[in-house]
DONUNU-766747 format. One record per residue (C-alpha): residue in three letters; x, y, z. Coordinates in steps of 0.25 Angstrom, whole numbers, plus 5000, padded with zeros to 4 digits. Example, Ala and Ser with C-alpha at 12.3 -4.5 7.8 and 13.67 -1.06 7.14 Angstrom:
2
ALA504949825031;SER505549965029;
END
This chain:
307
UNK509449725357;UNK510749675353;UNK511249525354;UNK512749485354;UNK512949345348;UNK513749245352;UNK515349265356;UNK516449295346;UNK516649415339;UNK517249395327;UNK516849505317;UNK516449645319;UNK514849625315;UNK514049715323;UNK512649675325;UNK511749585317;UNK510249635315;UNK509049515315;UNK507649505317;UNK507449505332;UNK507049375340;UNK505749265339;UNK505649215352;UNK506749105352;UNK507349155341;UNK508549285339;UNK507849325328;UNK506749255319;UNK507249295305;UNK507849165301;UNK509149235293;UNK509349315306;UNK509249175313;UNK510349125304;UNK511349235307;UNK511149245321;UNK511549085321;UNK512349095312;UNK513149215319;UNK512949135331;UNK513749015327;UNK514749115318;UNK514949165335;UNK514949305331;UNK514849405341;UNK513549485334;UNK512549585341;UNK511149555335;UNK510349665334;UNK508849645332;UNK508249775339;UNK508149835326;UNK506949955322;UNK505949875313;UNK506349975301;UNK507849905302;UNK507149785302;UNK506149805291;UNK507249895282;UNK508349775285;UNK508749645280;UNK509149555294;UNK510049515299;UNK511049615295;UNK512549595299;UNK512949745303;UNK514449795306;UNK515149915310;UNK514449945322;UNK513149915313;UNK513650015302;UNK513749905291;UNK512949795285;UNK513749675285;UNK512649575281;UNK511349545278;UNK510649425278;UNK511149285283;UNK511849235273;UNK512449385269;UNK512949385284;UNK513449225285;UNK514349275273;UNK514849395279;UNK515249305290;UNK515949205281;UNK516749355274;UNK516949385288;UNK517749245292;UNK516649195300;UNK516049065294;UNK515648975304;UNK515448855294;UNK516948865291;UNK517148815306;UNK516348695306;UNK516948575298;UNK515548565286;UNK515848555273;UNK515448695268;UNK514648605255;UNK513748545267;UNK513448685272;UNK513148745261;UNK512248625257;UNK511448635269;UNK511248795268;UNK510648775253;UNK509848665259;UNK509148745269;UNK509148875260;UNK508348815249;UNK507448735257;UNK507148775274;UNK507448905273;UNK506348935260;UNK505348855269;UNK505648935282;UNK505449065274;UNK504049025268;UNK503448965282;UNK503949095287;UNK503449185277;UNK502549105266;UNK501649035276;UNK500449115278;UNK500149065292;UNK501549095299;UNK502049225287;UNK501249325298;UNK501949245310;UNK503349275303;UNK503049415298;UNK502649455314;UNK503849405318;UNK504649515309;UNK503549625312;UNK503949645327;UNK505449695322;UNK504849755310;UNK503749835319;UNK502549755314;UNK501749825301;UNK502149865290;UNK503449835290;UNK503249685296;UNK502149665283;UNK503149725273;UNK504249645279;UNK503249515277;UNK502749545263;UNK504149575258;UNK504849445266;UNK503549365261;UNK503849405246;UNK505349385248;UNK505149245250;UNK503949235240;UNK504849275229;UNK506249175234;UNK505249065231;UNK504749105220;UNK506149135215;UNK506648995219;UNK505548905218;UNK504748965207;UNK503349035209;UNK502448925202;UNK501748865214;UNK502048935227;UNK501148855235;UNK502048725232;UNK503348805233;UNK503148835246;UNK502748675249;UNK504048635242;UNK504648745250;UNK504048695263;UNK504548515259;UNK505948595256;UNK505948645270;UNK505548515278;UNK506648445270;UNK507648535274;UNK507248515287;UNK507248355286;UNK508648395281;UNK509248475293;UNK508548395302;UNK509548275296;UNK510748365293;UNK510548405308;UNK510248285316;UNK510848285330;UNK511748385326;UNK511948505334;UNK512148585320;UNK511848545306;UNK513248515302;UNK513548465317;UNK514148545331;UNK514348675324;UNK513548785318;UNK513748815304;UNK512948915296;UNK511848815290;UNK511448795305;UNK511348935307;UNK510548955293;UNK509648825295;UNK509348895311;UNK508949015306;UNK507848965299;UNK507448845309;UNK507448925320;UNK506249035316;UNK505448915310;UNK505548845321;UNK505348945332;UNK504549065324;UNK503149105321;UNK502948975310;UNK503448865319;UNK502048795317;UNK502348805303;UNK502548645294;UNK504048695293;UNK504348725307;UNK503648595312;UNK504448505303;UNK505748575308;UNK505348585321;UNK504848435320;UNK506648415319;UNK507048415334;UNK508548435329;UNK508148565319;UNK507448615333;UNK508648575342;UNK509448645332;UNK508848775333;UNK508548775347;UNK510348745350;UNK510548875340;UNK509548955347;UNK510148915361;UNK511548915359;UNK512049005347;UNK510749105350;UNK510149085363;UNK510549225368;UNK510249295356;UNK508749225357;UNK508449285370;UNK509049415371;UNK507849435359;UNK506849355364;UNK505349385366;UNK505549435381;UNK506649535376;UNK505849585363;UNK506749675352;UNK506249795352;UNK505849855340;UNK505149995346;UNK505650125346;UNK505650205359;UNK504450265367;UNK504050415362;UNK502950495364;UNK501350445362;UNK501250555351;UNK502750505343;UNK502050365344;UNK500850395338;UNK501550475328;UNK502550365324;UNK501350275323;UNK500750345313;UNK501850365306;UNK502150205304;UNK500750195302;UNK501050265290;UNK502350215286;UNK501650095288;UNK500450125279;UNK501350185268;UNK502150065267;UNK501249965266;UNK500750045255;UNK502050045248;UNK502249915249;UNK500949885243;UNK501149975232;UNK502649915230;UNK502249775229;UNK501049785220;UNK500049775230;UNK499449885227;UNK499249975214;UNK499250125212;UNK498450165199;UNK498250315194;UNK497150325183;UNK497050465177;UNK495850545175;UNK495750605160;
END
């Protein structure tokens, strides 16, 4: 299924490839969240693919920018595809009246403190990590390719933290992480007050960043989580997802929404082809945990030679 987005078409983008919907939400993977909003308030007239086969899902990094009748990768990533709308003359926080100094404050803000406490309740915390990683499996057609993608993700952010917070005392890391995240929150909450919009009546692309990452914490698999509660705890935060979700994303939401599941199944065929394929991802399947397992260190191969 494909989506078109908002109205005007202004540059020649072809489609935008996500992570398909969670319920309320176009799509649960925050950075695809953040494009999707920020597109939206951009008014970019983009058609949003999310029926994709789970080996473009697992091979992939998304969201992919794609152009050229879907012949060439414009951008990956949100902040590789807010800066090739930038290249491309489409900079929506040139049309609102911020001071770019403010702007870029508030994005490091929310860089280096929310969105590190978002990641590790989604993929750190043991009781909602399974939750998360369930949500990709569906796309990715459940195991193995759902465990690698979890390991690898898992690791990913492991290793950021350890990188940027140092690898002394996890366990306390991740509680410094965690105070860093509820004050950002306090933060917004203020910076936002009765505002429609953090900076005021307009969208600008710290709205759409901060969205991306509210809007799956508030409404995903760990919305029971300390996080969640104290963001959902700030009526104006929720008031501001909801107004996004509603009137820059309302149309998006439903044509993906639970009722009207994504497929991600092949065509009917023959008892004896399905039984055949099954065997053969069963193997695949076997195969690559094993290789995983080996590449990682987990396991060890030994030859001892007999004299």
């Amino acid at each position: 299924m494909s989506s078109p987005i908002t109205t005007e078409s202004k540059l020649a983008f072809t489609s935008l490839r996500i992570w398909p919907a969670y319920g309320a939400l176009p799509s649960f993977d925050p950075e695809c969240l953040c494009v999707l909003a920020h597109l939206a308030f951009s008014r970019l007239n983009v058609h949003i693919k999310s029926n994709l086969s789970r080996f473009i899902f697992a091979k992939e990094r998304l969201p992919l920018l794609l152009g050229d009748n879907d012949k060439i990768s414009l951008a990956v990533g949100y902040e590789a595809i807010v800066d090739h709308c930038r290249k491309s003359h489409i900079d929506i926080d040139e049309q609102s009246s911020v001071d770019v100094a403010d702007l870029l404050a508030l994005n490091a803000l929310i860089k280096s403190t929310f969105v590190p406490a978002v990641l590790d309740t989604f993929w750190l915390d043991d009781t909602y990590r399974s939750s998360i990683i369930n949500v990709y499996a569906r796309p990715l057609g459940g195991f193995p390719l759902a465990f690698i993608y979890g390991k690898q993700t898992t690791e990913k952010i492991k290793d950021q933290f350890n990188i940027t917070y140092g690898d002394k005392n996890f366990e306390q890391t991740r509680k410094m992480i965690f105070e860093k995240g509820k004050k950002a929150i306090d933060h917004l909450t203020s910076v936002l007050g009765k505002k429609p919009f953090l900076f005021g009546a307009s969208p600008t692309s710290v709205d759409a960043y901060v969205f991306g990452y509210l809007a799956p914490l508030i409404h995903g698999p760990a919305s029971n989580s300390g996080l969640a509660r104290y963001a959902s705890g700030r009526q104006n935060l929720r008031d501001f997802v909801d107004r996004i979700l509603t009137v820059y994303l309302g149309d998006l939401a439903r044509d993906s929404s639970p009722s009207e599941p994504v497929s991600t199944t092949v065509p009917a065929m023959p008892k004896e082809d399905r039984l055949r394929d099954k065997i053969a991802v069963i193997g695949v399947g076997i195969l690559t945990m094993c290789a995983y397992a080996y590449f990682s260190g987990l396991i060890r191969i030994e030859i001892n030679q007999v004299e």
